[in-house]
C-alpha positions in Angstrom: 33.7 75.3 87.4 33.3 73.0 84.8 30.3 70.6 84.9 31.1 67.4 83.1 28.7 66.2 80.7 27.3 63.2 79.3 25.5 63.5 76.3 26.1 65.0 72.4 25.6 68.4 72.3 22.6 69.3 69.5 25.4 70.4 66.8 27.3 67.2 67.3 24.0 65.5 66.7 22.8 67.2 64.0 26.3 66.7 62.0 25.8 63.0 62.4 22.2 63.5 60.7 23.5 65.0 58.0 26.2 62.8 57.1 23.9 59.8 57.4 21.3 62.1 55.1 24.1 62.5 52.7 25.6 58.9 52.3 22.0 57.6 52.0 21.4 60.1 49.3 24.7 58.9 47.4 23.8 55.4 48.0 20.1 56.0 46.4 21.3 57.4 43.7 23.7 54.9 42.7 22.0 51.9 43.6 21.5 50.6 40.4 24.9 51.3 39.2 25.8 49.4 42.4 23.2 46.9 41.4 24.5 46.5 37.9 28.0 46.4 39.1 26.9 43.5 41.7 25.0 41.6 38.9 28.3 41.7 36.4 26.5 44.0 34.0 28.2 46.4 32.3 27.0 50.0 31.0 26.2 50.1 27.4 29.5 53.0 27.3 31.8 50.1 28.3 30.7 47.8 26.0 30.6 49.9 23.1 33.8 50.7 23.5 35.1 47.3 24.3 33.6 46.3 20.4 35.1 49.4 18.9 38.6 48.8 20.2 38.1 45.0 19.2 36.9 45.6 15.8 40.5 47.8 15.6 42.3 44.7 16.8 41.2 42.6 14.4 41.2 44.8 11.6 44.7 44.9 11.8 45.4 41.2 13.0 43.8 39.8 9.3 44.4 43.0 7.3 41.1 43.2 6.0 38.4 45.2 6.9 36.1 44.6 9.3 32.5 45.7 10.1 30.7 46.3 13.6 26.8 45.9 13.2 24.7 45.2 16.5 22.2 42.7 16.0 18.6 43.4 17.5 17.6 39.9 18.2 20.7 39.1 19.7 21.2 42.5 21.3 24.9 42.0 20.8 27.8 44.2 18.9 28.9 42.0 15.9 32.2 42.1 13.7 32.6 40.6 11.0 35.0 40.4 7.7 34.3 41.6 4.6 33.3 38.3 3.7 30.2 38.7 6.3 31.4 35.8 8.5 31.5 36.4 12.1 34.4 37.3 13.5 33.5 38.1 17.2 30.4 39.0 19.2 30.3 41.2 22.1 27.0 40.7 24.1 25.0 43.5 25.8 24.3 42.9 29.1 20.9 44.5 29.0 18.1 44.1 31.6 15.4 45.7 29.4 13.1 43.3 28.2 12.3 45.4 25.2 15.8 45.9 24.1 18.2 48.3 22.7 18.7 49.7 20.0 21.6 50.8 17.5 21.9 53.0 14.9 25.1 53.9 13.0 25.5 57.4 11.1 28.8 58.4 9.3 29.7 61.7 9.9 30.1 64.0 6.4 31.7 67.2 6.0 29.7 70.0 5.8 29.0 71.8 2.2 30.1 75.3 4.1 31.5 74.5 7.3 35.0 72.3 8.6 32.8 70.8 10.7 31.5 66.9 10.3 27.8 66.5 10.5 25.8 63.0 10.6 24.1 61.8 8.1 20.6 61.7 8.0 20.4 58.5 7.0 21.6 55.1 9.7 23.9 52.8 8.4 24.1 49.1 9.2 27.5 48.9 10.0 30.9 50.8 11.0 33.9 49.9 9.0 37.3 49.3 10.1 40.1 49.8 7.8 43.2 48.0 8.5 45.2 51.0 9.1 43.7 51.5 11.9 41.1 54.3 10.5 37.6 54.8 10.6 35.1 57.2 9.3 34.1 59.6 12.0 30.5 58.1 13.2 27.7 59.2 15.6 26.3 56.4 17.0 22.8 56.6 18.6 21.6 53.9 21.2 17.9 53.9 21.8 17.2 52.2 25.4 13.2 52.1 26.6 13.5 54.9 28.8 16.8 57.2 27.0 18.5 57.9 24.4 22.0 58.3 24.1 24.8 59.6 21.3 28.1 58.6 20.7 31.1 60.6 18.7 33.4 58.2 17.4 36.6 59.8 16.2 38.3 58.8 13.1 41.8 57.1 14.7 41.3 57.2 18.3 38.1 55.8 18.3 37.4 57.6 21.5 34.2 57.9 22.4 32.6 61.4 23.2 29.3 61.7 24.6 
């Protein structure tokens, strides 16, 4: 009556084909996350927001304000005092060989709306009050091949993309 068999059926076979198809395409498209991950490189999202939530800690460790600036030749995040002497610097890990690229723009209200818009014009640094307050900021990082924007709120410092 019933005739054993040996062999995969064409739907089992076909199910195994598609979920090597899929965890190929998942590992493609990944791999340089992986890559970076592997390397001990972190995205630029992580380290931005390891310097904003440093800056915070130190603003309110010397109660003073403090500034975060990236330096271009360095292609680090920088905080310094008020002063201008250098606090701490946090290092991109950056594999482009041309660099990145920060710019800083305070966000202003709006003459007719509650909204904050940026500025149109880049500032060299974000301050840090030592109450633990900022001014809302946009901050735009410029890679070779992207471009991407930051929302900084005022006392979170959470960063929305």
């Amino acid at each position: 009556m019933f005739v054993k068999r040996s062999a995969f059926s064409l739907v089992e076979i076909l199910i195994v084909l598609a979920l090597i198809g899929l965890s190929t395409t998942l590992f493609i498209a990944n791999f340089e996350a992986l890559h970076n991950i592997a390397a001990g490189q972190k995205p630029i999202e992580v380290v931005l927001q390891q310097a904003l939530r440093t800056s915070r800690f130190l603003a309110s460790q010397t109660h003073d304000r403090v500034r975060l600036s990236f330096d271009f030749e360095e292609q680090a995040f920088l905080i310094c005092d008020e002063q201008g002497s250098l606090l701490k610097s946090i290092p991109l890990a950056s594999t482009d060989k041309r660099g990145v690229h920060v710019d800083f723009f305070p966000k202003v209200p709006g003459l007719f709306t509650s909204k904050a818009t940026a500025a149109n014009e880049a500032k060299p640094d974000m301050p840090f009050d030592p109450d633990l307050s900022t001014r809302p900021t946009e901050i735009r990082v410029h890679t070779a091949d992207k471009q991407l924007q930051f929302h900084v709120d005022a006392f979170t410092n959470v960063v929305k993309t």
